[in-house]
C-alpha positions in Angstrom: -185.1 -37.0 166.7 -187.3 -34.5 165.0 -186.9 -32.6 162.2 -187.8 -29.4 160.8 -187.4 -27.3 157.9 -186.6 -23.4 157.9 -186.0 -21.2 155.0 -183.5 -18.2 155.1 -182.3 -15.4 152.4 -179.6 -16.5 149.9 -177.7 -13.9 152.1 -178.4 -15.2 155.7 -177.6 -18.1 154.5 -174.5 -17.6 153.3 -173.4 -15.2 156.8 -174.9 -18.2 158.7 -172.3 -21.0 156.8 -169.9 -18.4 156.6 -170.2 -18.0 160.7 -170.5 -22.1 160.5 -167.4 -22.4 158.7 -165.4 -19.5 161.2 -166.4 -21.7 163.9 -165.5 -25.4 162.5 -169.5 -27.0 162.8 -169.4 -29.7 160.3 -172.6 -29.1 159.9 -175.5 -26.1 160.2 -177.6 -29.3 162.0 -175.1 -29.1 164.6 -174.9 -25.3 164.6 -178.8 -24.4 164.8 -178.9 -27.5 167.6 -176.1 -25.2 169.5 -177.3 -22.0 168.8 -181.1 -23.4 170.4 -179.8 -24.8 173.5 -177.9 -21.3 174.1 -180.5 -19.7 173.5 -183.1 -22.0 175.9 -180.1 -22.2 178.5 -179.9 -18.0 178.5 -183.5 -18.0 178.9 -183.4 -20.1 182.0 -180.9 -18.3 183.3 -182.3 -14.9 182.8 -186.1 -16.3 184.5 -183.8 -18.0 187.6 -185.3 -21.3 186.4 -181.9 -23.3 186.8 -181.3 -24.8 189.7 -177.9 -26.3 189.2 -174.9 -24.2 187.5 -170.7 -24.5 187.5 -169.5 -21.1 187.1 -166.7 -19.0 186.4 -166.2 -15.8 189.0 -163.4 -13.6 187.8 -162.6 -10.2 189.9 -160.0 -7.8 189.4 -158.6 -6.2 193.0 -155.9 -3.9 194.9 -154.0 -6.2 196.8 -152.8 -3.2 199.0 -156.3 -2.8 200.1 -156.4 -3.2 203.8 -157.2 -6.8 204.7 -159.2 -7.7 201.3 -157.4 -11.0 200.8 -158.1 -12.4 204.0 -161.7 -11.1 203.6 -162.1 -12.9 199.9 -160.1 -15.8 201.3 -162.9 -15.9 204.2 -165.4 -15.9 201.8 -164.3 -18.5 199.9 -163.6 -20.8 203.1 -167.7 -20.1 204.4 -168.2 -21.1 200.5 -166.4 -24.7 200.8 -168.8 -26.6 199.2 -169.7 -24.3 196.1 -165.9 -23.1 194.8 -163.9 -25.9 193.4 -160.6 -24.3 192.4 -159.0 -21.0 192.3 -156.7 -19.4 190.3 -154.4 -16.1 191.3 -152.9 -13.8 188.6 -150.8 -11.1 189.0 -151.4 -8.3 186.8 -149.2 -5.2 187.6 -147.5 -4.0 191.1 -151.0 -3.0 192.8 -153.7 -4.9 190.9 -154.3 -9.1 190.9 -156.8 -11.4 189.3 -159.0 -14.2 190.6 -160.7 -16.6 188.8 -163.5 -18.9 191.0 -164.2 -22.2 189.6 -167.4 -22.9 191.1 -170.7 -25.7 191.1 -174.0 -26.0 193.3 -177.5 -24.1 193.2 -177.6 -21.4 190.9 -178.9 -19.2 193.3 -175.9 -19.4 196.0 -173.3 -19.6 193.3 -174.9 -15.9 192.5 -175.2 -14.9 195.9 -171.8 -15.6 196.3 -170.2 -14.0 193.4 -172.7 -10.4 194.7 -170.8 -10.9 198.3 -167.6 -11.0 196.8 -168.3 -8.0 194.1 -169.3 -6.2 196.8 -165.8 -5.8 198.6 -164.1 -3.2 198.7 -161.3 -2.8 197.0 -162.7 -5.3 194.3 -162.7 -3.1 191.0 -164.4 -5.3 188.2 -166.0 -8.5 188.6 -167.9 -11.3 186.1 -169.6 -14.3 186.6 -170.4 -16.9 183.8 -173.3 -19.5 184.9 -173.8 -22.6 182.5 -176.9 -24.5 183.9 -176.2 -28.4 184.2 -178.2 -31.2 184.5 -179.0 -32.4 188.3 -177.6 -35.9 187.8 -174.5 -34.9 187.0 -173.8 -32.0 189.3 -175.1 -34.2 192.1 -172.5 -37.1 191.2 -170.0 -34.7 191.2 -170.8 -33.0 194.2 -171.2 -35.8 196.4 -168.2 -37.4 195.7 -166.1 -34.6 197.5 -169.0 -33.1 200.0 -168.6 -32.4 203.2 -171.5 -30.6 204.8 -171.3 -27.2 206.2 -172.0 -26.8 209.9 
């Protein structure tokens, strides 16, 4: 492990172990280490240099809109292999929420989430990406895949 030293202003440090303390670190090692890896993760991200993500898709739709559930539940079935799990909320007499669980290559995962934001009848939609390491996604993945023909 390496080390380093940085040096802050009495007050940033005291917002930064103040911000520590709100979010239960034990220690500001832990909390730079967390704060770097967001930051080099968002950076990926951002540049399209992760290959492997799991995801969160949520979209907010009218379920009276002519035919859009079969249409997202279509999408979904074409897209076997990236969502895991779904989850259906109902919010009020006209409007529902979905949340995707998803995992594969970046790339699809977005491609995906733009096909299904792109509906309409689908009012607000957000996908959350968190690159993962290859290894693990590819465990994962192949213990349930079944290729798409």
């Amino acid at each position: 492990m390496e080390r380093f030293t940085i040096s802050l202003s009495d007050e940033l440090a005291a917002d930064f172990d103040q911000w520590i303390e709100a979010r239960g670190y034990s220690n500001r090692s832990e909390a730079v280490r967390d704060l770097l890896r967001k930051e080099v993760e968002t950076k990926r991200l951002n540049q399209d240099q992760t290959i492997y993500s799991v995801a969160t898709f949520s979209f907010v739709y009218n379920h009276h809109e002519r035919n859009l559930a079969e249409r997202v539940t279509g999408h979904q079935h074409q897209a076997h292999d990236l969502v895991v799990s779904t989850m259906h909320v109902h919010l009020d007499h006209d409007d529902c929420l979905e949340t995707l669980f998803l995992r594969g290559l970046t790339q699809q995962i977005r491609d995906f989430a733009d096909k299904l934001s792109a509906e309409t009848g689908v009012r607000h939609s957000a996908l959350n990406l968190i690159p993962v390491k290859v290894a693990a996604l590819h465990y994962a993945h192949h213990a349930h895949f079944h290729p798409h023909s």
